[in-house]
N, C-alpha and C positions, 0 to 999 in steps of 0.2 A: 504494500500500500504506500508508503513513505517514497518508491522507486516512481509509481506513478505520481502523484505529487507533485513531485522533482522534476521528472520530465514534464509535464501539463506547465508546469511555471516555468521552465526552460525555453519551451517552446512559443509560452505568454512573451516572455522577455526577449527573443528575440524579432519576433510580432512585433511587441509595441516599438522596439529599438529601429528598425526598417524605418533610414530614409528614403526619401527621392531617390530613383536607382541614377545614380553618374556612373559616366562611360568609364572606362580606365584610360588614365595618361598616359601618355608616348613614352618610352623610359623602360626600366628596370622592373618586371615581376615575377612572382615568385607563390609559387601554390605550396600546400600542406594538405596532403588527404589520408584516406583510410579508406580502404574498399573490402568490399565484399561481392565472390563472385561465385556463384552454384556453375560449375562446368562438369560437362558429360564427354566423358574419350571414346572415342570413336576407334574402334580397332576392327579392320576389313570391312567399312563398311555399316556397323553394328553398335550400336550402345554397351560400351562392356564397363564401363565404372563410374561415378556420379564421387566428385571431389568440391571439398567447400575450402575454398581458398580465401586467407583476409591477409590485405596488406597495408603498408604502409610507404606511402611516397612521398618524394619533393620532385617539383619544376622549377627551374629558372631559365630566364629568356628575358627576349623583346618586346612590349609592344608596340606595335609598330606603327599603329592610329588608331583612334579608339575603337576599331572592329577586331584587328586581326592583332594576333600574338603568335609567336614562335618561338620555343626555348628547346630545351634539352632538360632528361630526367631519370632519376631511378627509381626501381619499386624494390620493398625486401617484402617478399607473399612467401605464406605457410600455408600448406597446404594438408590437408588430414580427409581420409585417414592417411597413415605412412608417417606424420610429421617431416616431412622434405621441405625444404626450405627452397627457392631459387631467384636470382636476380634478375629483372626487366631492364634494359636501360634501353632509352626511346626518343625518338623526338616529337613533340606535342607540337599541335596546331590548333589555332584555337577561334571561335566566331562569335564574338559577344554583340550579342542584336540589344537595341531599346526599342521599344513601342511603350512611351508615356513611365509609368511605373512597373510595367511591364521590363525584365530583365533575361531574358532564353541566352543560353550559349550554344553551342554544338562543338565539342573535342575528339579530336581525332590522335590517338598517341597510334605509332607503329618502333619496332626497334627487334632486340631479338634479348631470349630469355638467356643468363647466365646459368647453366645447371649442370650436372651429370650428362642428360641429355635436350641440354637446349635447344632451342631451335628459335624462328621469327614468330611476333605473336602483334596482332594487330587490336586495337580495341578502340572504334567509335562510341560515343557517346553525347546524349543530348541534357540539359538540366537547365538551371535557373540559380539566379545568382541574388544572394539579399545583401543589399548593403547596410552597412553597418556603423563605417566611418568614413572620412575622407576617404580614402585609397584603401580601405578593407572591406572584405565580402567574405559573406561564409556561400560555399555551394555546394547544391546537393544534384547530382546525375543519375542516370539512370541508363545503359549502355550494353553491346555487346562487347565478348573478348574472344577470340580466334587466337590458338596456340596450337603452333606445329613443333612437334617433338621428335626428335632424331630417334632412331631405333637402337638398339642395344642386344650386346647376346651376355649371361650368364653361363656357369657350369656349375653343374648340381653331380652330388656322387651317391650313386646309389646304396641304398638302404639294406640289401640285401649281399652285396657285393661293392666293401667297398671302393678295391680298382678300378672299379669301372665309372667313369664317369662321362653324362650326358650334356653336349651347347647345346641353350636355347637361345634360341634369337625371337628377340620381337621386334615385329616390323615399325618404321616410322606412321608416327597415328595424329590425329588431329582433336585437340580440344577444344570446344568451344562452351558458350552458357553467357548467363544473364549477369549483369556486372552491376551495385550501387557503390557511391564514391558518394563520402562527407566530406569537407574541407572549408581551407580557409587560405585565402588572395590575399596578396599583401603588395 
């Protein structure tokens, strides 16, 4: 009870704090997020595992007029089950629209994932930006994430016989899923 509360007044307070949305200035910015993404691997074709991934990232870059921004960034995402960890670094592009108080952006981050078996991972996403102070914004998106993952072989020794032992390869597979990002622009 106390948890809702807290959020219900969190959510009051940053309500009532929302000014007038202003554009972002030409210059220097810089995001702070936390994602969370439900992605399903696709192996031949087929749904074969359902992974819940949350990360944490920063961006820095340009913006380059108050619509378009371009920077560079990285993600550190955990993923479970497994607890594997791996690194995104990407470069983000970014479309901050105004209509009146009305604030939508559209980001598009692509780059490729640092892992065991990384590979390139692409993630569009669309949201809304509350302003908050001058030059700060918290935002919330709502997005895809598309991850290709390099293939791997293993060796296992059998159970019954231990010299013998069998490679397994798994083929390179494709993840994708539904991605939300909170954060905060500075």
């Amino acid at each position: 009870m106390k948890f809702l509360r807290f959020f219900f007044f969190a959510i009051l307070s940053i309500m009532v704090s929302v000014a007038p949305a202003r554009n972002p200035q030409r210059g220097y910015r810089g995001f702070l997020d936390i994602s969370y993404s439900r992605m399903n691997a696709e192996l031949f074709g087929f749904q074969s595992s359902v992974s819940n991934d949350w990360g944490i990232s920063t961006v820095h870059g340009y913006q380059i007029n108050p619509m378009f921004f371009a920077g560079v960034g990285a993600e550190i995402i955990s993923c479970s089950p497994g607890n594997n960890f791996y690194v995104p670094v990407f470069g983000d592009f970014r479309a901050d629209f105004k209509f009146g108080r009305f604030t939508p952006y559209a980001d598009l981050r692509a780059g490729y994932a640092f892992a065991d078996n990384g590979g390139f991972r692409f993630s569009p996403s669309i949201g809304y930006r509350f302003n908050t102070r001058r030059r700060v914004g918290w935002n919330l998106s709502i997005g895809y994430t598309f991850q290709h993952v390099r293939g791997s072989s293993f060796q296992v020794g059998s159970y019954w016989d231990p010299t013998h032992v069998e490679t397994y390869v798994i083929e390179p597979y494709n993840m994708n899923g539904f991605t939300v990002r909170f954060g905060l622009d500075f």
